[in-house]
C-alpha positions in Angstrom: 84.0 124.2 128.3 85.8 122.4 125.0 89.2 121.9 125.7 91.6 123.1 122.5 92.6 120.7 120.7 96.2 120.6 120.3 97.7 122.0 116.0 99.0 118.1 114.5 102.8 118.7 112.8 102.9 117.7 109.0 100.4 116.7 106.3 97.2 114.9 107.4 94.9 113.8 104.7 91.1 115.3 105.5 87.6 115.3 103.6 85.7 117.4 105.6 83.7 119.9 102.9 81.2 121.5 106.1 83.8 124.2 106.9 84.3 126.2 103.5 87.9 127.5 102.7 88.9 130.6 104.2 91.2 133.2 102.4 94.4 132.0 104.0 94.0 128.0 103.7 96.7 126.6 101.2 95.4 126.1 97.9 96.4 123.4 95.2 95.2 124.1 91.4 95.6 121.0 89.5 95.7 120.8 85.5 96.2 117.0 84.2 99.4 115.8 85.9 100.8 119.6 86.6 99.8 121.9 89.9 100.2 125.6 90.0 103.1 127.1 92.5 103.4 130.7 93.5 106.6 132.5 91.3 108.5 131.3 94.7 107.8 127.9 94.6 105.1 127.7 97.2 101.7 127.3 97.5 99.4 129.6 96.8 96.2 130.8 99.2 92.6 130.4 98.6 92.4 134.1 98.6 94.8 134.0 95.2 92.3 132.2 93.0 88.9 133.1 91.6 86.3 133.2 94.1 83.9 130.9 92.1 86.4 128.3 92.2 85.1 124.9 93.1 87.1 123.5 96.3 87.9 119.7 97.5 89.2 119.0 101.2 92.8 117.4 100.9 93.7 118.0 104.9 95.6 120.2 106.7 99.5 120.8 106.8 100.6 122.4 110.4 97.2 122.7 111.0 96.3 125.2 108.2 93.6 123.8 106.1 94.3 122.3 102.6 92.5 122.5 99.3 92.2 121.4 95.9 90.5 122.0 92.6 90.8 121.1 89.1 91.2 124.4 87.1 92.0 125.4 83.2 95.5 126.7 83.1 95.3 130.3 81.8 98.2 133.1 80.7 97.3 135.1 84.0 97.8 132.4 86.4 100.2 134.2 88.4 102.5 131.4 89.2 104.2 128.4 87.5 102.4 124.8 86.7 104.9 122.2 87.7 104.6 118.5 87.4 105.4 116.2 90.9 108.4 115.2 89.8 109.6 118.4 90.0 108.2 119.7 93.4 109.3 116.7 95.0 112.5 117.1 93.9 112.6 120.5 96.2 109.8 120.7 98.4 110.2 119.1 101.9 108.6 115.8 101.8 105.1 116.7 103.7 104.1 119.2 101.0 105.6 116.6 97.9 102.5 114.6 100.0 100.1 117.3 100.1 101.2 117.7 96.4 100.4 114.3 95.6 97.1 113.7 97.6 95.5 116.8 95.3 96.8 115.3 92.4 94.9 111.7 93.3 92.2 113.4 94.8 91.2 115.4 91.7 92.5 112.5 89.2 90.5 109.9 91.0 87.2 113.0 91.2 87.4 113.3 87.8 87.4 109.7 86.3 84.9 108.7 88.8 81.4 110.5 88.2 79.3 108.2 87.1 78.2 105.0 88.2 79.8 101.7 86.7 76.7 99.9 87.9 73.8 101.6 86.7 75.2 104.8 85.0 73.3 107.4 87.0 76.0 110.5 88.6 77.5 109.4 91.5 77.7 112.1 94.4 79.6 112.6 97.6 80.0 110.8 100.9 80.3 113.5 103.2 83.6 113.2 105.3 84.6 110.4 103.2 86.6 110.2 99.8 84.4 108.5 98.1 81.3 108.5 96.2 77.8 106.8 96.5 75.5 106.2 93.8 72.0 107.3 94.2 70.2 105.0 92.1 71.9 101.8 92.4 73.7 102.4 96.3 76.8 101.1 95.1 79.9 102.8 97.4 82.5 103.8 95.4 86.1 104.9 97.7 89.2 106.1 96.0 91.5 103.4 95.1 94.9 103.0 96.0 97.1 101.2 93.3 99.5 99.1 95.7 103.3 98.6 94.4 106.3 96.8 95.8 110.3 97.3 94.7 112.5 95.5 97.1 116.4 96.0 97.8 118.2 92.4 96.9 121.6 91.6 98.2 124.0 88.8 98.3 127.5 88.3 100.6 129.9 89.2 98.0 134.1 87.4 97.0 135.9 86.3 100.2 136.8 89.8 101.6 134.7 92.0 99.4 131.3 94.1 100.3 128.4 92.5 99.7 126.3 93.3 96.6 122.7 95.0 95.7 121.5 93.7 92.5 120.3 97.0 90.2 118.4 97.1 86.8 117.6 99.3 84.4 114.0 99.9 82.5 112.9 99.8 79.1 110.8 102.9 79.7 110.9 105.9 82.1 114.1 107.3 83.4 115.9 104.1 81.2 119.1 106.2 82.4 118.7 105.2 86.1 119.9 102.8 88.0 117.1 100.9 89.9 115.3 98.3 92.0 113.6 95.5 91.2 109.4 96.6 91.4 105.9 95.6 90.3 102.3 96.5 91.4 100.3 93.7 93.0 97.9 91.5 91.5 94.3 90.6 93.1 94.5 88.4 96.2 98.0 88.4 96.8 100.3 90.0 100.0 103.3 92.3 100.0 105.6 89.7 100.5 103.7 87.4 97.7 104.2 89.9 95.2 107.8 90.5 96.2 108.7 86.7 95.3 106.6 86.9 92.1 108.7 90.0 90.7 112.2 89.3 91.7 111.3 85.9 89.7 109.7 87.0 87.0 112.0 90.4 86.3 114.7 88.6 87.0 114.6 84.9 87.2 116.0 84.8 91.0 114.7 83.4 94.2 115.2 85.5 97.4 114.9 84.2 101.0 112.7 85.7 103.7 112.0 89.4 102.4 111.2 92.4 105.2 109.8 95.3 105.3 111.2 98.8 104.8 108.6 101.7 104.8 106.4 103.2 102.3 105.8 106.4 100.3 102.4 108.0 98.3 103.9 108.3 94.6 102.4 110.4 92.3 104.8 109.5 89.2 103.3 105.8 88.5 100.0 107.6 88.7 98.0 109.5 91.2 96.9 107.3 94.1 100.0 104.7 94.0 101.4 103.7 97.2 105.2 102.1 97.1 105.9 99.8 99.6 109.6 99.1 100.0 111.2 95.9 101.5 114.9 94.3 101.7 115.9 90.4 100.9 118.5 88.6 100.4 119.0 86.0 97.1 118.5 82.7 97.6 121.7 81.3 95.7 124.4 83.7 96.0 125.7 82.5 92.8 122.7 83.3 90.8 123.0 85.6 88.3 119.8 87.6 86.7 118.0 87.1 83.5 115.7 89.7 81.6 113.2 89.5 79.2 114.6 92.8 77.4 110.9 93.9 77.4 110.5 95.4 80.6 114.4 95.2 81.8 117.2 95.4 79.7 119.9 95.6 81.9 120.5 93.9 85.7 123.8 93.9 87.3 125.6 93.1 91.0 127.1 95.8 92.5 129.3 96.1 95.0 127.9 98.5 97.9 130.8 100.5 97.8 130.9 100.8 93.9 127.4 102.1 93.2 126.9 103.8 89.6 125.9 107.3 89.9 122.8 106.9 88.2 120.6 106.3 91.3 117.3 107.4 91.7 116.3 110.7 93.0 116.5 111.3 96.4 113.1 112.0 97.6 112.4 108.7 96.2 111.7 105.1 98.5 114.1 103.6 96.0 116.7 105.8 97.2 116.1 105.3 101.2 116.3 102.0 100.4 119.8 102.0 99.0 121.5 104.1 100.9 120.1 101.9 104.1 121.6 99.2 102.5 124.5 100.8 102.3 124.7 102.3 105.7 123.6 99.0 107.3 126.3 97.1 105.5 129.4 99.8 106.9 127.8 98.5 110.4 
């Protein structure tokens, strides 16, 4: 006799296609960058959209089954299409996940059907997401597009708080506040890349870096992972440079002076700072 297996809290990402949706599992329409919500905000059912819809396996969430598909958005939808940004900013952060796993998955579906190789249509590894190529055998996984923003400080005057060093973009929210970030280059680690941003961003040299956590984010693009760390400038009395290209702005700021133009809460860049904060009140 099987023994039941116990239901697994939260979002797990799955690709198994052998058991098809059933009226109840959650169901995530996608439309470019934008995914249809119910008119309360949630997530709509299987049962809610056409029945010739064409289904992907994201996971489960609680144990209820997850899907995705790549629709055309139509007057009649029934619901809302929102973009990540702004689920994330309300939904609990294992449906922002789920959120961003069907945007990746159907991104990364879509701009991935043929072959690079030999040009012939790739098609499914069952259980897997990826693709194989029938002609050629070449074994084509989804991607993950690797990025790493790191949390600087230095002690600050005899008697004051120390400092986090912020900047601000030339592009994107140029209103906020942020850390120092960068995706990674081919052959290097975490911590390389780390060193190669703070001192090419800004011109500084930081000590031993460590890690913080990480977070899926579907705002750089579907399939980014953000991988957060903390470090501490090598020369206290450095002060940072930018090119005025990608920064325009990079300050010191006392931990208990922060400007109020942080980023969003849901956001890696956020835990970070207000660790950095809460660890420095210690």
């Amino acid at each position: 006799m099987s023994v039941p297996q116990p239901v697994r809290a939260g979002f797990l990402p799955g690709s198994d296609a052998t058991v098809p949706p059933g009226p109840d599992d959650l169901a995530l329409p996608v439309a470019g960058r934008r995914l249809l919500t119910a008119p309360d905000g949630a997530f709509p059912r299987v049962a809610d959209l056409p029945p010739e819809t064409r289904w992907v396996p994201l996971g489960t969430l609680d144990g209820v089954p997850a899907w995705g598909a790549e629709v055309i958005p139509g007057e009649d939808d029934g619901g809302r299409w929102r973009s990540w940004r702004a689920l994330a900013a309300e939904l609990p952060e294992p449906l922002a996940t789920l959120a961003g796993r069907a945007l990746a998955v159907l991104t990364w579906r879509r701009t991935h059907r043929w072959c690079g190789a030999c040009r012939a249509e790739l098609a499914d590894v069952p259980g897997e997401t990826a693709r194989r190529c029938p002609g050629c055998d070449l074994y084509v996984p989804m991607g993950l597009s690797a990025a790493v923003l790191t949390a600087i400080t230095r002690p600050g005057p005899a008697g004051g708080t120390d400092e986090l060093l912020l900047v601000r973009h030339a592009y994107g929210p140029t209103e906020l506040w942020a850390l120092v970030a960068g995706f990674l280059e081919a052959g290097e680690s975490l911590e390389a890349a780390v060193h190669r941003e703070v001192a090419e961003e800004v011109g500084l040299a930081v000590g031993r870096v460590t890690y913080f956590g990480s977070q899926p984010w579907a705002m750089s693009g579907p399939g980014t992972l953000l991988a957060g760390f903390t470090a501490t400038a090598a020369d206290p009395t450095a002060e940072p440079v930018v090119d005025g290209r990608e920064l325009v702005q990079a300050r010191w700021f006392p931990l208990d002076a922060l400007p109020a133009e942080l980023p969003p809460a849901y956001s890696i860049s956020r835990w970070l700072i207000d660790a950095t904060v809460t660890a420095a009140r210690r």
